[in-house]
Backbone as CSV, one residue per row, in Angstrom:
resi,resn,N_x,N_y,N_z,CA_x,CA_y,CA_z,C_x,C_y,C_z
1,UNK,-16.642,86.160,-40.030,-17.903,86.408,-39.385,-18.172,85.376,-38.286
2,UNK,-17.812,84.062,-38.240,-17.902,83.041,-37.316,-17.380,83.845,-36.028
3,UNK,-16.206,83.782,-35.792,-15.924,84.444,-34.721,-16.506,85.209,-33.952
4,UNK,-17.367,86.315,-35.008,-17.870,87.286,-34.312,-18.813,87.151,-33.989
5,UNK,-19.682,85.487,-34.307,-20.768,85.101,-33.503,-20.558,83.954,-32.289
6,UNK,-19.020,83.808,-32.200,-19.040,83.299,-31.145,-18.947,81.396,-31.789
7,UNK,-18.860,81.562,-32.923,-18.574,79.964,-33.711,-17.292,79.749,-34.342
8,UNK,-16.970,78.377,-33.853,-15.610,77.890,-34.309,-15.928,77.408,-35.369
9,UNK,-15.311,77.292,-36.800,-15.106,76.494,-37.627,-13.897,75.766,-37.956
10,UNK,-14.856,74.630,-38.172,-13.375,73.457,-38.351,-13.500,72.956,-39.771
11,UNK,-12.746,73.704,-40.912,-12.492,73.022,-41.652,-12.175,71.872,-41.995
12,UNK,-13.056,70.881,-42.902,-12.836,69.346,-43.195,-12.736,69.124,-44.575
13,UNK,-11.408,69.128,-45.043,-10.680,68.935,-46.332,-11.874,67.466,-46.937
14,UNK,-11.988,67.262,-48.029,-12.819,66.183,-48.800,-12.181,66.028,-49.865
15,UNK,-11.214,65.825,-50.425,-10.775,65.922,-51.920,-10.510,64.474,-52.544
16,UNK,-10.586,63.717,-52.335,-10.458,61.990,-52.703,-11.191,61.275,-51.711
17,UNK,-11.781,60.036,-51.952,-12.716,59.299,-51.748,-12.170,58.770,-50.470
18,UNK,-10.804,58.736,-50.471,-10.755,58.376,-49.235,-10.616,58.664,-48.073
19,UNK,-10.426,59.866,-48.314,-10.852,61.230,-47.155,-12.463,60.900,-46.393
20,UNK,-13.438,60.239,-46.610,-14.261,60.052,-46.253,-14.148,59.750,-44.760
21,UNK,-13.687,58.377,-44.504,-13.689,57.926,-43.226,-12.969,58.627,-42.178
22,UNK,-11.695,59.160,-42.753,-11.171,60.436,-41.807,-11.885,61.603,-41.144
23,UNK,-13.030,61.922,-42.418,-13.509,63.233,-42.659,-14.662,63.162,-41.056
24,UNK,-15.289,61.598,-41.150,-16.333,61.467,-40.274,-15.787,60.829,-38.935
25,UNK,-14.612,60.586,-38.760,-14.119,60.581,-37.415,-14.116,61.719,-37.053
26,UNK,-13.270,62.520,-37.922,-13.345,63.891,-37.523,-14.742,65.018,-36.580
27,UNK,-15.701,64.139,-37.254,-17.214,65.215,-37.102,-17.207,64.353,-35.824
28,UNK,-16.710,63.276,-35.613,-17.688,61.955,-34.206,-16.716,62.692,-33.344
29,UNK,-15.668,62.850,-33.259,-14.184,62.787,-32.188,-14.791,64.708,-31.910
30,UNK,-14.234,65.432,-32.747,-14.887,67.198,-32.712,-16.566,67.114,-31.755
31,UNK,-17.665,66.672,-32.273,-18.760,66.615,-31.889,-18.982,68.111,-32.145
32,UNK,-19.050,69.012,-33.559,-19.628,70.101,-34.284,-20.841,70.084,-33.794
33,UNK,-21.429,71.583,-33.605,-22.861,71.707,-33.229,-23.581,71.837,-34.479
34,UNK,-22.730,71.560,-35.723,-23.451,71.879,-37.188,-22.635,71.621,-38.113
35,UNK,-22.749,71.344,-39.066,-22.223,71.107,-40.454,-22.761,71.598,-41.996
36,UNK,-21.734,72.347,-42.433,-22.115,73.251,-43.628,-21.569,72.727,-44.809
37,UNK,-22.040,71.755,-45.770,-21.396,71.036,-46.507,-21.565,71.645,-48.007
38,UNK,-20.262,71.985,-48.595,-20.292,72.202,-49.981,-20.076,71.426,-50.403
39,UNK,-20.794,71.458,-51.643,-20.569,70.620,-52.720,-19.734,70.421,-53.652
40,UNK,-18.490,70.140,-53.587,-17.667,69.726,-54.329,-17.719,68.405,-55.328
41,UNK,-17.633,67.765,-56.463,-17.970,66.842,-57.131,-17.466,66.064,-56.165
42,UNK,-16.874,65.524,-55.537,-16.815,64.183,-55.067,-17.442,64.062,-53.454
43,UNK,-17.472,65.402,-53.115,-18.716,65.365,-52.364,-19.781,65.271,-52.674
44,UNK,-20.483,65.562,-53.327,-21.802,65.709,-54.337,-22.322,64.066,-54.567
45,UNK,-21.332,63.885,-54.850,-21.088,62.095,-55.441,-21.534,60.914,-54.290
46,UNK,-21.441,61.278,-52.933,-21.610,60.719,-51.380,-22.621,61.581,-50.967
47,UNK,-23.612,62.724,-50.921,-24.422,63.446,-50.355,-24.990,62.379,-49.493
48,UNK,-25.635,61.360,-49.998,-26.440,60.679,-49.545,-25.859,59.892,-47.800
49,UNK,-24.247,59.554,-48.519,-23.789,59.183,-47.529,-23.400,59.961,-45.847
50,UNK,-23.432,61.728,-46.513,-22.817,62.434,-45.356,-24.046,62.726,-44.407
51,UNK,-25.662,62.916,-45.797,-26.380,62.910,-44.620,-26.808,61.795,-43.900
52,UNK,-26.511,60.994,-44.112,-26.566,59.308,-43.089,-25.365,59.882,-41.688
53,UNK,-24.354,60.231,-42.063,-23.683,60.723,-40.945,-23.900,62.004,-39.845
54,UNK,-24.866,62.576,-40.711,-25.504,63.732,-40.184,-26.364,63.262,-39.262
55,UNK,-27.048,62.711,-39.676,-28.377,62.165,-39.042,-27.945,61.531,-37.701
56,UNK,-26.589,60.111,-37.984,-26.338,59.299,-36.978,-25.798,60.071,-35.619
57,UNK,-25.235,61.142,-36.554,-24.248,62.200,-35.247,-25.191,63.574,-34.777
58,UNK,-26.672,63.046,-34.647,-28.208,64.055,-34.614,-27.064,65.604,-34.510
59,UNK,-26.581,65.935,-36.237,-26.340,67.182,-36.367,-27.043,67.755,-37.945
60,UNK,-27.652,69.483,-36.962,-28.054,69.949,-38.031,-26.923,70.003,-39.417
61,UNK,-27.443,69.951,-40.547,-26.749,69.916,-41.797,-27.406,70.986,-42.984
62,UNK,-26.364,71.705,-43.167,-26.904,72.777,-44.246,-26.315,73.137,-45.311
63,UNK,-26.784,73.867,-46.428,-26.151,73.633,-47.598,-26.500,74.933,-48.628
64,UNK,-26.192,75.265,-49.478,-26.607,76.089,-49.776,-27.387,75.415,-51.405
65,UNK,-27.608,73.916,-51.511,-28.003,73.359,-52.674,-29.035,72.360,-52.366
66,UNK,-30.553,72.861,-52.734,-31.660,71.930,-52.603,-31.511,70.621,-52.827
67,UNK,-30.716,70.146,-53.700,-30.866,68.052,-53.680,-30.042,67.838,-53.016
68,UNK,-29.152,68.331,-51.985,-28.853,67.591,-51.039,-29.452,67.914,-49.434
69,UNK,-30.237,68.846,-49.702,-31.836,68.358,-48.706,-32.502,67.388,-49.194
70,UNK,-32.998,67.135,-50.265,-33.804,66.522,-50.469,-32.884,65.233,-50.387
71,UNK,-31.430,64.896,-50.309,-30.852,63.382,-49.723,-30.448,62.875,-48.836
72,UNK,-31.572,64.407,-47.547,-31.150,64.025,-46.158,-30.471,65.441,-45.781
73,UNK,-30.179,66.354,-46.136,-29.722,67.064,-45.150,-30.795,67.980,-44.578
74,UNK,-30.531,68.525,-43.494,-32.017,68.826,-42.906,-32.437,70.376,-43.446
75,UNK,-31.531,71.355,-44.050,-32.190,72.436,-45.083,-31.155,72.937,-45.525
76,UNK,-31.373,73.889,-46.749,-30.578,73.960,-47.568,-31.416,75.293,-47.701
77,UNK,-30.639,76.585,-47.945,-30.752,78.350,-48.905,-29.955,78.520,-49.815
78,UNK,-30.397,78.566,-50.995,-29.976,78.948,-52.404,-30.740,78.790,-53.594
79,UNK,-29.828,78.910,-54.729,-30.857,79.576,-55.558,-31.122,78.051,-56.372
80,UNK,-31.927,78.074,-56.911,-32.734,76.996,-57.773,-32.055,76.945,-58.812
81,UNK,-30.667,75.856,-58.324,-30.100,75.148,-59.524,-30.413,74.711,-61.122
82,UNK,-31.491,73.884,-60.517,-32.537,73.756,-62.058,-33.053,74.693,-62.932
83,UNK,-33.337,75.172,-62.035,-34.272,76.376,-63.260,-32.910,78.064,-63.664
84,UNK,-31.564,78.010,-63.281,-30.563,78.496,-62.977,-30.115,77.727,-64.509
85,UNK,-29.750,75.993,-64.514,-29.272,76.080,-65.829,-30.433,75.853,-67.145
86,UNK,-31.241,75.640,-66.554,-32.584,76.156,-67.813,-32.364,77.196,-68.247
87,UNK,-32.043,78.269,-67.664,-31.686,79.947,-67.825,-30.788,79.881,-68.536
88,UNK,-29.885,79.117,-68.817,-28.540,79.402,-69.217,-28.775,78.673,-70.498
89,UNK,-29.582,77.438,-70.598,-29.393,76.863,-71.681,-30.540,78.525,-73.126
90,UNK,-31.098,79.099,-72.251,-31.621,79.969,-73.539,-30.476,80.566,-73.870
91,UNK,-29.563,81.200,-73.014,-28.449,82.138,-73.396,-27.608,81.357,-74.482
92,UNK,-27.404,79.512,-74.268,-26.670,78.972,-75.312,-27.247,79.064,-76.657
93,UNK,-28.986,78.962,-76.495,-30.066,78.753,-78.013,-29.466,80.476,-78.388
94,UNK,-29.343,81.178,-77.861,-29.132,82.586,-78.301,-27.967,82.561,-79.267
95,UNK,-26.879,82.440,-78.686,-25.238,82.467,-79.275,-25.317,81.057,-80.351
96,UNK,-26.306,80.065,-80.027,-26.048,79.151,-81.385,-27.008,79.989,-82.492
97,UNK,-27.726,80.908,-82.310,-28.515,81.488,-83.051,-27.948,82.640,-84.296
98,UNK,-27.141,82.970,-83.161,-26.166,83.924,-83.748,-25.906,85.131,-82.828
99,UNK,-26.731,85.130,-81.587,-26.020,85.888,-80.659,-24.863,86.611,-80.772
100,UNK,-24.783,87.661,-80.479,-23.258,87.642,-79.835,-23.015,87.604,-77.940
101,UNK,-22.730,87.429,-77.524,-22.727,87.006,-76.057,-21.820,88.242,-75.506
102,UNK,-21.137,89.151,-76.241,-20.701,90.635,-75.710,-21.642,91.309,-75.144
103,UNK,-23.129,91.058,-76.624,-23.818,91.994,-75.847,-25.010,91.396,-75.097
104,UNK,-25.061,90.651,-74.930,-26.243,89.679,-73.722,-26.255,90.373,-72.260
105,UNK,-27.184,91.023,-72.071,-27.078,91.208,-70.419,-26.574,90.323,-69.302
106,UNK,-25.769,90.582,-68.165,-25.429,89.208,-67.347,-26.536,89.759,-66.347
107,UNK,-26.966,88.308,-65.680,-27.907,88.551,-64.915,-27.674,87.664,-63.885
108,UNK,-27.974,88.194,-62.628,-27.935,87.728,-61.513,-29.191,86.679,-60.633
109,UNK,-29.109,85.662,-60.091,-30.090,84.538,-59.771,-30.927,85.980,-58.770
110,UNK,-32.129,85.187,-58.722,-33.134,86.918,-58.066,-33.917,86.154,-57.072
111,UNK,-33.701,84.734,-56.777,-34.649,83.947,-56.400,-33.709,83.142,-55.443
112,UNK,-34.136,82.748,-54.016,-33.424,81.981,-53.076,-34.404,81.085,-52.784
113,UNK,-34.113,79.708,-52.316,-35.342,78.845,-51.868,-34.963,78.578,-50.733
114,UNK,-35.950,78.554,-49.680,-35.288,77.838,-48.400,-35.778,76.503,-48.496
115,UNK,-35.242,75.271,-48.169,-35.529,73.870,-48.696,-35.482,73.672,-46.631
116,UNK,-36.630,72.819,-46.293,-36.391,72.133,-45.354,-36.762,70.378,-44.990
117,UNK,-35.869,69.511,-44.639,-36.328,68.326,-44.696,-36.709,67.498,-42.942
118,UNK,-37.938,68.338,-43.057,-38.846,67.479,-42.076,-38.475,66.415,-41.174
119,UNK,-38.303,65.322,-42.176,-37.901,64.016,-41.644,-36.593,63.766,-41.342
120,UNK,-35.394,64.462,-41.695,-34.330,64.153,-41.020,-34.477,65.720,-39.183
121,UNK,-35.344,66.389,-39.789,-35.625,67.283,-38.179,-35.865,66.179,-37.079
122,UNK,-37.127,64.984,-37.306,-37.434,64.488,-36.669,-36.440,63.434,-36.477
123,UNK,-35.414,62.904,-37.519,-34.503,62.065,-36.954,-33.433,62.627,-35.859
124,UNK,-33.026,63.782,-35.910,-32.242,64.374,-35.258,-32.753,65.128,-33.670
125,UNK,-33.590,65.266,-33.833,-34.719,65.626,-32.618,-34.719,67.256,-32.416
126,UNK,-35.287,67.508,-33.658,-34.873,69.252,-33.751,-36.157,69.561,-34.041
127,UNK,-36.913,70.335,-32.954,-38.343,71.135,-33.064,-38.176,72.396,-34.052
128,UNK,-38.205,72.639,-35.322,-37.718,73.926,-35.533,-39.091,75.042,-35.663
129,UNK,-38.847,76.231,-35.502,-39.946,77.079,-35.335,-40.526,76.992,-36.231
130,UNK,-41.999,77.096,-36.042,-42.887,78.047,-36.677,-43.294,78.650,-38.369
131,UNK,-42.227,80.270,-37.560,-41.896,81.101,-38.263,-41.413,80.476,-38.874
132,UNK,-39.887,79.351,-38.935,-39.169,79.276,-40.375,-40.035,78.388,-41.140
133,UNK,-40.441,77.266,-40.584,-41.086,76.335,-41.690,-42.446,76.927,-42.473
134,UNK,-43.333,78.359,-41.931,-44.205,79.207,-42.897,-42.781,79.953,-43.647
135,UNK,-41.616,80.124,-43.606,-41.081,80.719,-44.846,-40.489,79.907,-45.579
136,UNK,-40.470,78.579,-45.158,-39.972,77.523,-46.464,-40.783,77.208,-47.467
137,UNK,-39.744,77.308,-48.621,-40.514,77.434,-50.129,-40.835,76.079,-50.420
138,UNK,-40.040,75.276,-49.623,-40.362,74.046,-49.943,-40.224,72.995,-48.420
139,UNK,-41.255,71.703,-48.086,-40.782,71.061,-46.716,-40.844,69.740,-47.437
140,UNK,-39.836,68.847,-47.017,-39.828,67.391,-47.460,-39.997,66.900,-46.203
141,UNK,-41.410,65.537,-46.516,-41.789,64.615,-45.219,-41.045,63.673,-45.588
């Protein structure tokens, strides 16, 4: 789908800790008009650190997981992690109950949040509309 909007993606491998400093030459030397960061555990583990690099290299940063808006990246769409394994922990009280988990309905997350963080907008110097910040479920100053 990139392509067909006219966007390059540059994959940036993260798999050991020390991929880090490579990872962010990479974003300084490229100069990306954006960065879409999954969360992989040892990414997850540095959030804090990539959005410090986000910020320094004034690029938008997005995610599809609310706490790493809320550790600086400037917004994040997806579904509400927290209350996602709250959900799950009834399905475990079920099957320790005596459940059987054959027949448990599977159910699909029904709920998306758009997370936006304010204060790294203003570090980066990004006016964003309007319209999106009345549809964010949530804005961090």
């Amino acid at each position: 789908m990139a392509p067909h909007l006219g966007l390059i993606v540059l994959p940036i491998r993260i798999s050991k800790a020390n991929d880090f400093d490579e990872a962010f030459a990479t974003v300084a030397f490229e100069r990306p008009q954006a960065l879409q960061v999954h969360p992989t555990p040892i990414v997850f583990a540095r959030r804090a650190k990539i959005a410090a690099c986000g910020i320094e290299q004034h690029l938008p940063t997005t995610s599809a997981f609310g706490v790493l808006t809320r550790d600086g990246l400037l917004m994040s769409y997806g579904y509400n992690d927290a209350a996602s394994w709250r959900h799950t922990a009834s399905y475990v009280d079920r099957i320790f109950r005596g459940g059987n988990p054959a027949e448990m309905a599977v159910e699909q997350v029904d709920k998306f949040e758009l997370i936006i963080n304010l204060k790294t907008a203003r570090a980066i110097g990004i006016d964003l509309p309007q319209r999106l910040l009345a549809r964010a479920d949530e804005l961090i100053e």
